[in-house]
N, CA, C and O atoms as a Maestro MAE file, in Angstrom:
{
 s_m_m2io_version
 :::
 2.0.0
}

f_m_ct {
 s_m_title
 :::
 protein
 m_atom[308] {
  # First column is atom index #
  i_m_mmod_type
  r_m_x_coord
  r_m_y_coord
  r_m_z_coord
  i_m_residue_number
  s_m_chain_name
  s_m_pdb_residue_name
  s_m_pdb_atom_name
  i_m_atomic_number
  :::
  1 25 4.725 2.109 1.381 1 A "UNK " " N  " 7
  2 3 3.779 1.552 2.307 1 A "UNK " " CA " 6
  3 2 3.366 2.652 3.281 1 A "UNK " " C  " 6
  4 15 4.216 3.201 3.982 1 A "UNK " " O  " 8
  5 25 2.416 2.894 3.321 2 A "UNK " " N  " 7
  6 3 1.344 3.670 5.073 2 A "UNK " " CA " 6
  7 2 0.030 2.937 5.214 2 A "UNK " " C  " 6
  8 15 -0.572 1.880 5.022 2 A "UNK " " O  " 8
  9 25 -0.032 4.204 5.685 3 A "UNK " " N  " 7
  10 3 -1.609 3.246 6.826 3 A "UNK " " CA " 6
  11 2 -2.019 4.995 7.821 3 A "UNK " " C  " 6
  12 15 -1.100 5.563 8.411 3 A "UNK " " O  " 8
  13 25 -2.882 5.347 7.823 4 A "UNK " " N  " 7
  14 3 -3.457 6.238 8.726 4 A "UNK " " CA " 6
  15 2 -4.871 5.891 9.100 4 A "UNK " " C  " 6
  16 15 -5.707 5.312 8.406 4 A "UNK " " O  " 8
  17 25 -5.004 6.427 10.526 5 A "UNK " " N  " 7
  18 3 -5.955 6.254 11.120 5 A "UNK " " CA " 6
  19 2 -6.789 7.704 11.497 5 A "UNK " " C  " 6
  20 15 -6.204 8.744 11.800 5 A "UNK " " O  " 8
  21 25 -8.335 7.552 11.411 6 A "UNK " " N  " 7
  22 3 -9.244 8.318 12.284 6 A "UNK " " CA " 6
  23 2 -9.142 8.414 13.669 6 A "UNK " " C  " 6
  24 15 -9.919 7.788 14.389 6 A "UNK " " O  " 8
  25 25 -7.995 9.352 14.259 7 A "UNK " " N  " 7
  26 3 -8.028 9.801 16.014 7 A "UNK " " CA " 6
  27 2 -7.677 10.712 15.721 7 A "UNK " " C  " 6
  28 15 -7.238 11.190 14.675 7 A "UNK " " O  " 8
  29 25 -7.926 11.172 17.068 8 A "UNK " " N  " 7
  30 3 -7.582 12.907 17.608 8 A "UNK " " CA " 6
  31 2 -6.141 13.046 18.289 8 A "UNK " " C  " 6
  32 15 -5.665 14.152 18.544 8 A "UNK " " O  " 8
  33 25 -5.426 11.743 18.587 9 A "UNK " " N  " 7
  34 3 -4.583 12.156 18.538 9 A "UNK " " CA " 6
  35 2 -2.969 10.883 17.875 9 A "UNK " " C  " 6
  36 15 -3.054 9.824 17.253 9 A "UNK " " O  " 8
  37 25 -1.979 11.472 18.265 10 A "UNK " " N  " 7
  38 3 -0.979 10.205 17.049 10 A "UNK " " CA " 6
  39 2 -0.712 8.711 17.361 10 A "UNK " " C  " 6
  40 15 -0.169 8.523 18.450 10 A "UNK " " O  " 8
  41 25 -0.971 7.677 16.664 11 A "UNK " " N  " 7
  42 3 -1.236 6.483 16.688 11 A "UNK " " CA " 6
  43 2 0.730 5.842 16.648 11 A "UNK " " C  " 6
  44 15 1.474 5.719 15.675 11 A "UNK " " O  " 8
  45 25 0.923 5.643 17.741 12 A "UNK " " N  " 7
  46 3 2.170 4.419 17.892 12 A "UNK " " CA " 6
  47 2 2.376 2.992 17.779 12 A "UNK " " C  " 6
  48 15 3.304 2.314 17.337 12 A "UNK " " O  " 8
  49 25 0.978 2.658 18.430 13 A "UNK " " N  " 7
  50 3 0.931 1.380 18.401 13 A "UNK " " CA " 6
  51 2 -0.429 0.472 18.439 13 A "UNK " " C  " 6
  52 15 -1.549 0.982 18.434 13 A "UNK " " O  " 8
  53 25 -0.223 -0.762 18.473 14 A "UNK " " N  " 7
  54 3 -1.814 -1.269 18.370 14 A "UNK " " CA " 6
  55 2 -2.814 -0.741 19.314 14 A "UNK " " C  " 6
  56 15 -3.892 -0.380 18.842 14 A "UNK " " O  " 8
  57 25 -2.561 -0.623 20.877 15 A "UNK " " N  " 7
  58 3 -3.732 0.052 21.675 15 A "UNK " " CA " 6
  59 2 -3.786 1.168 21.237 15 A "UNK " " C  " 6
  60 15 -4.987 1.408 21.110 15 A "UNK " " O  " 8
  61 25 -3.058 2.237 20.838 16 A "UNK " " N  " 7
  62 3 -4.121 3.649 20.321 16 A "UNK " " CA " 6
  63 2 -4.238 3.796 19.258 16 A "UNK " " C  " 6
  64 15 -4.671 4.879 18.864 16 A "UNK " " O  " 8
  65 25 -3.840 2.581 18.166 17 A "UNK " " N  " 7
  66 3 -5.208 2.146 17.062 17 A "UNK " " CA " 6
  67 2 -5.859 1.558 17.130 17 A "UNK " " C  " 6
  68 15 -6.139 0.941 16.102 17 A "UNK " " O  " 8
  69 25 -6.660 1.252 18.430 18 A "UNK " " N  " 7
  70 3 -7.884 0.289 18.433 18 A "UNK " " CA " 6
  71 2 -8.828 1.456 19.041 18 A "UNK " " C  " 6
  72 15 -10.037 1.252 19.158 18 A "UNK " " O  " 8
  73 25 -8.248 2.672 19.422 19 A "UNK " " N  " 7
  74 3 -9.092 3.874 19.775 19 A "UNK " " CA " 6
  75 2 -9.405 4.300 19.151 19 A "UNK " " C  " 6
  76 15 -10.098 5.186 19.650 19 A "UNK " " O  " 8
  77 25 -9.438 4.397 17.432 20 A "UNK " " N  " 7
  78 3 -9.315 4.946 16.266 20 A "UNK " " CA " 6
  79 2 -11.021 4.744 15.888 20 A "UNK " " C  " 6
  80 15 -11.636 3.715 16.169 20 A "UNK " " O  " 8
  81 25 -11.637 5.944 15.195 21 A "UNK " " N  " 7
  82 3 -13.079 6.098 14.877 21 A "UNK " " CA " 6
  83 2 -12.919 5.011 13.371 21 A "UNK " " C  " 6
  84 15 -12.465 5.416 12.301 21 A "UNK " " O  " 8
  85 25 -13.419 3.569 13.633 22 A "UNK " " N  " 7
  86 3 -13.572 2.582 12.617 22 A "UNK " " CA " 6
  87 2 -14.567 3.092 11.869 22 A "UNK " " C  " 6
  88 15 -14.321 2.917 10.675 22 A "UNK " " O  " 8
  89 25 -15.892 3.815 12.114 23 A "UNK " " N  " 7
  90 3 -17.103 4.034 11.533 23 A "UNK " " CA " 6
  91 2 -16.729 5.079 10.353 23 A "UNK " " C  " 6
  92 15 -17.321 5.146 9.276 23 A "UNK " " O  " 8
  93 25 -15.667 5.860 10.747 24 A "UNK " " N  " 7
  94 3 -15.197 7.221 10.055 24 A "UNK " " CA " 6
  95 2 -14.048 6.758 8.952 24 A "UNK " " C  " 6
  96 15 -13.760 7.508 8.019 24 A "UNK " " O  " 8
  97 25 -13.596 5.840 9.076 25 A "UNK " " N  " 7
  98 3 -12.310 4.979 8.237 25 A "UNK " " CA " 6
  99 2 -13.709 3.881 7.205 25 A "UNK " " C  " 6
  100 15 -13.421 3.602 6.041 25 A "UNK " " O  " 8
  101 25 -14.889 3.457 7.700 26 A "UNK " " N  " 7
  102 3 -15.510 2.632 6.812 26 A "UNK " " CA " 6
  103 2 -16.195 3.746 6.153 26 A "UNK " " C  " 6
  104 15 -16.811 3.182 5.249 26 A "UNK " " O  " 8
  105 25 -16.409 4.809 6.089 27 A "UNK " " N  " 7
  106 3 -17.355 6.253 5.833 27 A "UNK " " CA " 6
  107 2 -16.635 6.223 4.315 27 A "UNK " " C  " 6
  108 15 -16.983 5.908 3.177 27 A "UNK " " O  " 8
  109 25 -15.031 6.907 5.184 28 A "UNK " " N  " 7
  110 3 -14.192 7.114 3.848 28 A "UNK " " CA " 6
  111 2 -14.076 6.075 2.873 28 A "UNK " " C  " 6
  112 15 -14.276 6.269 1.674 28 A "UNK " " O  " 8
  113 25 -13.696 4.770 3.465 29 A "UNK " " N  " 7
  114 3 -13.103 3.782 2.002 29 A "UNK " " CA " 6
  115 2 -14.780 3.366 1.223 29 A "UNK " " C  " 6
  116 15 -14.787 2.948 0.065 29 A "UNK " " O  " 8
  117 25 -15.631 3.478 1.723 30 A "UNK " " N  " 7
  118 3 -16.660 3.457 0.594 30 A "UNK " " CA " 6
  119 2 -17.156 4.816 0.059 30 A "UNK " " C  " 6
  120 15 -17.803 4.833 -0.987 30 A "UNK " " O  " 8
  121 25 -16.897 5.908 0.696 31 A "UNK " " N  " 7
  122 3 -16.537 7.231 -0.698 31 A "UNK " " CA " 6
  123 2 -15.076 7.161 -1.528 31 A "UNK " " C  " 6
  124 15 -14.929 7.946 -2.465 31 A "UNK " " O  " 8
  125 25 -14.190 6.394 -1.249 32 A "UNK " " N  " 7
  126 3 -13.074 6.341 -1.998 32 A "UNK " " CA " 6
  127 2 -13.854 5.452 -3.193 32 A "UNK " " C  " 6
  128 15 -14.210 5.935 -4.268 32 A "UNK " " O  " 8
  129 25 -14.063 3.925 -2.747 33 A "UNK " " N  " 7
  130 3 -14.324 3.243 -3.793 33 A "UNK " " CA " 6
  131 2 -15.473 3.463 -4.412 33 A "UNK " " C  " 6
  132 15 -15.753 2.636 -5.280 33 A "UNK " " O  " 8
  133 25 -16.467 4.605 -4.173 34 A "UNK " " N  " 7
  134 3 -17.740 5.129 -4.977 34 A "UNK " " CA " 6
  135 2 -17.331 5.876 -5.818 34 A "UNK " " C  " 6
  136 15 -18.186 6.415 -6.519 34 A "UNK " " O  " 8
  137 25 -15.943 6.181 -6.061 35 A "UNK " " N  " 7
  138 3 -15.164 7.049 -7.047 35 A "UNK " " CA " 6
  139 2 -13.920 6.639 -7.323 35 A "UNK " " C  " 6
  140 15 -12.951 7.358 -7.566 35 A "UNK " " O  " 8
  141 25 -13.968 5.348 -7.276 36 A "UNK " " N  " 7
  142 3 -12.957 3.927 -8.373 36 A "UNK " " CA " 6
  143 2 -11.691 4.294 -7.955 36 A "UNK " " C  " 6
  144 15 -10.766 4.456 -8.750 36 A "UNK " " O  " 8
  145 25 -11.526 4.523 -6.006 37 A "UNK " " N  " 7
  146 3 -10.056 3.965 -6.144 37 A "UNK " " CA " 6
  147 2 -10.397 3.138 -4.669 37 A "UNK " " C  " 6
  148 15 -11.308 3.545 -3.948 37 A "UNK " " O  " 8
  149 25 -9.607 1.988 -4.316 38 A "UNK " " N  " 7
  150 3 -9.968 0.714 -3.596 38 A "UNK " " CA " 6
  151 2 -8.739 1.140 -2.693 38 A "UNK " " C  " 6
  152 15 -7.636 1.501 -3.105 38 A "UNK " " O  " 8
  153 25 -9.143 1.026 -1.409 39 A "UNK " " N  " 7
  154 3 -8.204 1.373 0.221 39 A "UNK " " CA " 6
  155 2 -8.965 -0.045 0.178 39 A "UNK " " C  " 6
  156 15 -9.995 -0.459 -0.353 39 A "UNK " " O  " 8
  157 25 -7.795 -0.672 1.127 40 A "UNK " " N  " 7
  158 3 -7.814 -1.595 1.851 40 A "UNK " " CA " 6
  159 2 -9.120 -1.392 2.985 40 A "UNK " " C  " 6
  160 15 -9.111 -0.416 3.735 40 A "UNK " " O  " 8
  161 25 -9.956 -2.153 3.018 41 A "UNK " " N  " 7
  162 3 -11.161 -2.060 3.970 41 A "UNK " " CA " 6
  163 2 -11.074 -2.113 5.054 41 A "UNK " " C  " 6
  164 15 -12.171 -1.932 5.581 41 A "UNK " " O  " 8
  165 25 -10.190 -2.298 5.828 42 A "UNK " " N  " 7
  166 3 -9.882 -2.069 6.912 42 A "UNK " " CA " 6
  167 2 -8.446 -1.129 7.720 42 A "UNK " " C  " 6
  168 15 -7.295 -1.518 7.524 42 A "UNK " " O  " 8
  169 25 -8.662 -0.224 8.371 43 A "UNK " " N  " 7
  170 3 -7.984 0.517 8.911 43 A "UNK " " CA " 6
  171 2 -6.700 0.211 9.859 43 A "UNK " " C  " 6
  172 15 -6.120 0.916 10.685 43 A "UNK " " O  " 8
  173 25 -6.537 -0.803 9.520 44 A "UNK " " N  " 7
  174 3 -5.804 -1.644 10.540 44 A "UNK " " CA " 6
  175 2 -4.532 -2.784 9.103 44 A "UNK " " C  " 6
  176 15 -3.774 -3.703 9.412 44 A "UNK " " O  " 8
  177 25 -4.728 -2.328 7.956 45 A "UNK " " N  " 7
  178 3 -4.577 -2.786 6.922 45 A "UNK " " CA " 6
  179 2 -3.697 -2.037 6.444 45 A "UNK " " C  " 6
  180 15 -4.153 -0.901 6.574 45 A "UNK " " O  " 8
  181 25 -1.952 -1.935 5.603 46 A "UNK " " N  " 7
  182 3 -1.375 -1.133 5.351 46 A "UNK " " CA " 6
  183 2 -1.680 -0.345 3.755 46 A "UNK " " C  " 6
  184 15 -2.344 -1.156 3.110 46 A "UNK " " O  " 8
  185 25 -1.466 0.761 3.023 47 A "UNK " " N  " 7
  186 3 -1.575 1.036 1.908 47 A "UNK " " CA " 6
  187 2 -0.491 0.974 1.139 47 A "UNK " " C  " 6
  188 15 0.539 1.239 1.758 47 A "UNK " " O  " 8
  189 25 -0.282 0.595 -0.543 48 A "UNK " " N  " 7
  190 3 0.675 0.856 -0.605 48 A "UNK " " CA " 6
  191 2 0.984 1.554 -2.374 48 A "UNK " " C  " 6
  192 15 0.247 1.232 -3.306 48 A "UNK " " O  " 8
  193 25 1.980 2.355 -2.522 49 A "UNK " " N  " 7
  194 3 2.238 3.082 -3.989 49 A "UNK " " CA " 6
  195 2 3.194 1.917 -4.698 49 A "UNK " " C  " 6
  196 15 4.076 1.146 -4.320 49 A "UNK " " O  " 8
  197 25 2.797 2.101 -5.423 50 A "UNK " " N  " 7
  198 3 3.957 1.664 -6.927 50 A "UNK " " CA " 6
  199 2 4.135 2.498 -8.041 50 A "UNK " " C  " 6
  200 15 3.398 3.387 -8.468 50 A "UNK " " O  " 8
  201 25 5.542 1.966 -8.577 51 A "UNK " " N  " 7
  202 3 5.835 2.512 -9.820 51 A "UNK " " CA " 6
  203 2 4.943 2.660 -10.616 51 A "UNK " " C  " 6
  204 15 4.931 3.568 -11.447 51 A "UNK " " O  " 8
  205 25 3.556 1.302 -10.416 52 A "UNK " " N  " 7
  206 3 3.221 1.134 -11.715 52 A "UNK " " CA " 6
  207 2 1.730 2.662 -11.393 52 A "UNK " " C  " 6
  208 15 0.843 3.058 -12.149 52 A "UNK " " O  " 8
  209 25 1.963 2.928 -10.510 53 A "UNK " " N  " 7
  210 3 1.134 3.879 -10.335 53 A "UNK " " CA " 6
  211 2 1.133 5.706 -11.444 53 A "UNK " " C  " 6
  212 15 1.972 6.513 -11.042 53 A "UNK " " O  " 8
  213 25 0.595 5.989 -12.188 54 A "UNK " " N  " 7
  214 3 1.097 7.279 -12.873 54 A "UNK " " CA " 6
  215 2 0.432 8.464 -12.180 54 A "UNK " " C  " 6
  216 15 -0.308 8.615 -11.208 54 A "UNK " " O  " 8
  217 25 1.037 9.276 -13.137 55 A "UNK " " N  " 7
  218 3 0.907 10.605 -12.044 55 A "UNK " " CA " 6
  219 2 -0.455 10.726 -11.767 55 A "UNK " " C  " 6
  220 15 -0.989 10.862 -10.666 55 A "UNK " " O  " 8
  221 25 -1.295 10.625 -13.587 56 A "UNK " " N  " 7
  222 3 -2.695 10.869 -13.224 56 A "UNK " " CA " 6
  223 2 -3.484 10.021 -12.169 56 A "UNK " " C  " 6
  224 15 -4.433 10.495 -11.545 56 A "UNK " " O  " 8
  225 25 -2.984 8.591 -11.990 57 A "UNK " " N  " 7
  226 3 -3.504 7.650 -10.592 57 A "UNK " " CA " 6
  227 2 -3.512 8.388 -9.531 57 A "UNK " " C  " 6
  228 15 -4.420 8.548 -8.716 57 A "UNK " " O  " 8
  229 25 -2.400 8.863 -9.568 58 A "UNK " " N  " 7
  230 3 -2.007 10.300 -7.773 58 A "UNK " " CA " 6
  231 2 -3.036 11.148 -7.478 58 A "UNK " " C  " 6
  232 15 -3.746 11.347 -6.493 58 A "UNK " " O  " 8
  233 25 -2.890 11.806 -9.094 59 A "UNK " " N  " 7
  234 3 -3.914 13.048 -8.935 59 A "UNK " " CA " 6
  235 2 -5.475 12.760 -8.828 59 A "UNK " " C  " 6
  236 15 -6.316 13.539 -8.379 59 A "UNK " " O  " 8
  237 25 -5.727 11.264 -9.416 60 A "UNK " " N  " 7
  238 3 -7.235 11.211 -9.127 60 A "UNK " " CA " 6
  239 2 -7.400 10.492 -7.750 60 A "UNK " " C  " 6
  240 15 -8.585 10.437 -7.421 60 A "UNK " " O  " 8
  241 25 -6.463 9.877 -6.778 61 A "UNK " " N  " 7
  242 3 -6.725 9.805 -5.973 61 A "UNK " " CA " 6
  243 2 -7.013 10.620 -4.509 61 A "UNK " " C  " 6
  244 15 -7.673 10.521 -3.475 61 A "UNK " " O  " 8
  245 25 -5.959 11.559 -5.239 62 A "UNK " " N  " 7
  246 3 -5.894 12.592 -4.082 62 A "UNK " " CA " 6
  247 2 -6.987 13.620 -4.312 62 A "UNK " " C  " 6
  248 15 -7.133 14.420 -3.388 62 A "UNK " " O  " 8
  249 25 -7.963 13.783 -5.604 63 A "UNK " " N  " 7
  250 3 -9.218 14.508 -5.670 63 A "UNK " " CA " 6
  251 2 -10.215 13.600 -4.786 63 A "UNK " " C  " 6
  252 15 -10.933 14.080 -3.909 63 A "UNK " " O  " 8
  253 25 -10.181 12.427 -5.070 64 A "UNK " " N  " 7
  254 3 -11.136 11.312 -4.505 64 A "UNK " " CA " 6
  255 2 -10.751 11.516 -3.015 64 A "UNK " " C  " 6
  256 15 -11.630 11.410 -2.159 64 A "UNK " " O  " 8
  257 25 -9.887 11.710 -2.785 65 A "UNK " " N  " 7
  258 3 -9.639 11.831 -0.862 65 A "UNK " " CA " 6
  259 2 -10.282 12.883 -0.502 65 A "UNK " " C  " 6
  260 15 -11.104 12.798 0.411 65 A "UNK " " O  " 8
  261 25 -10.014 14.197 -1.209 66 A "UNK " " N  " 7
  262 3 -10.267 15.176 -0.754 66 A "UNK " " CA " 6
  263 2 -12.022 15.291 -0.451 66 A "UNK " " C  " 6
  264 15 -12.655 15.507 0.582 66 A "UNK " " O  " 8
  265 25 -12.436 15.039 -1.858 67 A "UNK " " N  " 7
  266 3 -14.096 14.626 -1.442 67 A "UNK " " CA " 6
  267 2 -14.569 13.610 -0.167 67 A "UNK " " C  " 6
  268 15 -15.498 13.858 0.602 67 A "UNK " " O  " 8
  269 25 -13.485 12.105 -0.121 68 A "UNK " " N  " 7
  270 3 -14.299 11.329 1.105 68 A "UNK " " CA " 6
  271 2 -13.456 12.056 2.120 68 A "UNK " " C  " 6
  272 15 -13.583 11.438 3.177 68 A "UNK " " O  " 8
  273 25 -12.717 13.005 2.268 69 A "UNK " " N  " 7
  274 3 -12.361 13.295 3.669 69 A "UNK " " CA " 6
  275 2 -13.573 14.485 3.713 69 A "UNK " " C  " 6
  276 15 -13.506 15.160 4.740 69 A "UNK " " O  " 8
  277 25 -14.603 14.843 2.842 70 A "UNK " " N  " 7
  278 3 -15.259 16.091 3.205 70 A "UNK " " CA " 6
  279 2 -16.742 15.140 4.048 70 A "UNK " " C  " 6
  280 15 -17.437 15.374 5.036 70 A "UNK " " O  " 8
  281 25 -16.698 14.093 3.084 71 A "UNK " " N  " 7
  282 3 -17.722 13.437 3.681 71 A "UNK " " CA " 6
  283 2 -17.620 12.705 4.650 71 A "UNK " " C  " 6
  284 15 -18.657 12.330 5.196 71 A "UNK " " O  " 8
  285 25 -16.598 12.369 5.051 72 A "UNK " " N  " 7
  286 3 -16.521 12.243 6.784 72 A "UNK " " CA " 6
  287 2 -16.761 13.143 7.552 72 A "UNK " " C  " 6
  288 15 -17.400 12.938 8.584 72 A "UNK " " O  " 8
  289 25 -16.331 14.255 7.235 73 A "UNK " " N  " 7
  290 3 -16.512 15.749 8.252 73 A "UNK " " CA " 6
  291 2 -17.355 15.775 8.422 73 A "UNK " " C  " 6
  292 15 -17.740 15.791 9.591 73 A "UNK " " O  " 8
  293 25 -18.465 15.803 7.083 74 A "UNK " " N  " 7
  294 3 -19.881 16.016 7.662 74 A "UNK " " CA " 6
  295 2 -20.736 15.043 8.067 74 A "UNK " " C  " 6
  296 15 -21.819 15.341 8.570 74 A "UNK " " O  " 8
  297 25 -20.221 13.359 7.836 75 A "UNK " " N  " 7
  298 3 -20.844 12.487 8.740 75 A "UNK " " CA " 6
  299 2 -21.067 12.592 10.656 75 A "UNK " " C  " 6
  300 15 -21.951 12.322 11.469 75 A "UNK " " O  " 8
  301 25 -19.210 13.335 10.671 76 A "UNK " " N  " 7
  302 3 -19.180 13.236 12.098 76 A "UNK " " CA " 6
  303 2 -19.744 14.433 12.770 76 A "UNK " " C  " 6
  304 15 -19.942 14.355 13.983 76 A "UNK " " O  " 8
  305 25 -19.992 15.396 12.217 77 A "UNK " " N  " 7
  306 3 -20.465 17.070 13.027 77 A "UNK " " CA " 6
  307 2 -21.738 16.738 13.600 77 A "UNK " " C  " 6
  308 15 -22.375 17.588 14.224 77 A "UNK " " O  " 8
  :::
 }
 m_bond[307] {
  # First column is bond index #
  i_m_from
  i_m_to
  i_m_order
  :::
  1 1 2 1
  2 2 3 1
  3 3 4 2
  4 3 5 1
  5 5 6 1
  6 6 7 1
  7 7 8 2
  8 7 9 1
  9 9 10 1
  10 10 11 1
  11 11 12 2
  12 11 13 1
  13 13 14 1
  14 14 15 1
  15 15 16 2
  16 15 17 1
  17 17 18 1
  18 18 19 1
  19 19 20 2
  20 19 21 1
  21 21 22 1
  22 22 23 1
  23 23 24 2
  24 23 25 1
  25 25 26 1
  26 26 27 1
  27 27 28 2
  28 27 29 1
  29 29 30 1
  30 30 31 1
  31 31 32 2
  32 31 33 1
  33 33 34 1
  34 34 35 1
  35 35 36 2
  36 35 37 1
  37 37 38 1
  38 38 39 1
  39 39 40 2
  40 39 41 1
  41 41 42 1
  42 42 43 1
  43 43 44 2
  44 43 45 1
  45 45 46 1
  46 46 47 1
  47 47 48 2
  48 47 49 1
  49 49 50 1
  50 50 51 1
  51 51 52 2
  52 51 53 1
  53 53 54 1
  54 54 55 1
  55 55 56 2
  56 55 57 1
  57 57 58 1
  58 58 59 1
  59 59 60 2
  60 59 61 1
  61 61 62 1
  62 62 63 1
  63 63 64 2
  64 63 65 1
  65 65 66 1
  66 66 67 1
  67 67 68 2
  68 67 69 1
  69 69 70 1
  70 70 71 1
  71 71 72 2
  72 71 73 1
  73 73 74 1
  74 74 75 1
  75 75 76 2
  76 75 77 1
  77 77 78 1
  78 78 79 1
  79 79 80 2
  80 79 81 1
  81 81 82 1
  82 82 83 1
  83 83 84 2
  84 83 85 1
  85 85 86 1
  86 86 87 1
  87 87 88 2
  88 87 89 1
  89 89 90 1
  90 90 91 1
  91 91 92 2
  92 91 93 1
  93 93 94 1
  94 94 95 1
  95 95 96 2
  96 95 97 1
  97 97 98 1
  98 98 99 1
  99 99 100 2
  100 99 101 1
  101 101 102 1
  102 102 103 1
  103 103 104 2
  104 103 105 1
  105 105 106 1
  106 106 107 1
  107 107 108 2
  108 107 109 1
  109 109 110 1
  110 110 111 1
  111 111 112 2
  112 111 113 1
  113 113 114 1
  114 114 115 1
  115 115 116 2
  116 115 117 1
  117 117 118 1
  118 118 119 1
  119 119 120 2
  120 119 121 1
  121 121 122 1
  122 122 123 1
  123 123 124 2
  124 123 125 1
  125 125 126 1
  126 126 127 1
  127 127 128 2
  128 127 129 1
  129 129 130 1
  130 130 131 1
  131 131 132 2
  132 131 133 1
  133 133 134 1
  134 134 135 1
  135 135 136 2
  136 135 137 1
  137 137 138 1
  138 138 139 1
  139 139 140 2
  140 139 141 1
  141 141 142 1
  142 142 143 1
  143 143 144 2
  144 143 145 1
  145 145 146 1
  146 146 147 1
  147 147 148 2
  148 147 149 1
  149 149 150 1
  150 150 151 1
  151 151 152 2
  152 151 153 1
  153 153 154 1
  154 154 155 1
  155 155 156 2
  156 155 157 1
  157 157 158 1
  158 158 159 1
  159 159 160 2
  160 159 161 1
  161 161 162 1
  162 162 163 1
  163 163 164 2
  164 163 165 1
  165 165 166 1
  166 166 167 1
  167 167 168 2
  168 167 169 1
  169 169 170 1
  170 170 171 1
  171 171 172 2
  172 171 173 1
  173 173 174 1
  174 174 175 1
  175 175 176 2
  176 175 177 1
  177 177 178 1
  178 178 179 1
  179 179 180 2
  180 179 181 1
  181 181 182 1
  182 182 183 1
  183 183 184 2
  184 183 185 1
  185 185 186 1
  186 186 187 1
  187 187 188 2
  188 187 189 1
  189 189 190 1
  190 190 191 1
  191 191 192 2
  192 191 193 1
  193 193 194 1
  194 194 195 1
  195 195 196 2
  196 195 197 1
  197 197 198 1
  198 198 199 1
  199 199 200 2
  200 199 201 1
  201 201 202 1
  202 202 203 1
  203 203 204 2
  204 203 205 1
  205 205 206 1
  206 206 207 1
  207 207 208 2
  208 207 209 1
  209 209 210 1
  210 210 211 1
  211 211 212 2
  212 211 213 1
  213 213 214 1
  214 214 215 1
  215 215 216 2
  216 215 217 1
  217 217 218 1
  218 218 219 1
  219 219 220 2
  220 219 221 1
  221 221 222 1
  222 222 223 1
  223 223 224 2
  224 223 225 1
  225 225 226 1
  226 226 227 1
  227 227 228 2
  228 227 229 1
  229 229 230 1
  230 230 231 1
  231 231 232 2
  232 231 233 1
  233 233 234 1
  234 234 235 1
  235 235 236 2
  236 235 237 1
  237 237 238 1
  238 238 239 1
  239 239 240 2
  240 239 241 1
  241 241 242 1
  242 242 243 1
  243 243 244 2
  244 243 245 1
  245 245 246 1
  246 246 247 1
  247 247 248 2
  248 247 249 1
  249 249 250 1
  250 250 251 1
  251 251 252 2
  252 251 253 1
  253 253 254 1
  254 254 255 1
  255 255 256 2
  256 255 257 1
  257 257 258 1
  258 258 259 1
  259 259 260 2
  260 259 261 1
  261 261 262 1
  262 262 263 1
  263 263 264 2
  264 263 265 1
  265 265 266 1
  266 266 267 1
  267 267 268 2
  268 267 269 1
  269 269 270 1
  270 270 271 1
  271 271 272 2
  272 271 273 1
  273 273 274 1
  274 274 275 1
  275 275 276 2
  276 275 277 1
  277 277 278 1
  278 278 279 1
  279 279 280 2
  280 279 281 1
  281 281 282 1
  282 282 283 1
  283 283 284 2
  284 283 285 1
  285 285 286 1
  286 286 287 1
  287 287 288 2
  288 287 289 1
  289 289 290 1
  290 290 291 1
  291 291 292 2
  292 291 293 1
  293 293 294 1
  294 294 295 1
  295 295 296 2
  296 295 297 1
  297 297 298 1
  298 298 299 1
  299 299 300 2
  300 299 301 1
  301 301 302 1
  302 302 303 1
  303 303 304 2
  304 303 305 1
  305 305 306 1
  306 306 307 1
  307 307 308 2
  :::
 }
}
């Protein structure tokens, strides 16, 4: 199970995840799911791995991050 948030700085508890850039967390999970892997739609929502997950699931998710974390960058500049 995780969960990360869009801030600048580290999230403890519910008030400084409600400071969290929502626009930049909805940016990413629809470039995640424009490249077939599904985050929970809301940022406030936990994630989670399974067994039934294989390696190649990992590896295409973590290519798919790497792209929607580029396209957040350049949403927010």
């Amino acid at each position: 199970m995780a969960g990360f948030f869009f801030n600048d700085t580290p999230v403890h508890n519910y008030d400084e995840a409600k400071t969290s850039d929502t626009n930049a967390y909805a940016t990413f999970f629809q470039a995640m799911l424009d490249r077939g892997v599904y985050f929970a739609p809301s940022q406030f929502e936990a994630l989670f791995l399974s067994s039934a997950h294989s390696d190649e699931d990992i590896e295409t998710t973590i290519a798919a991050a790497r792209d929607s974390f580029a396209i957040v960058a350049g949403s927010t500049s």
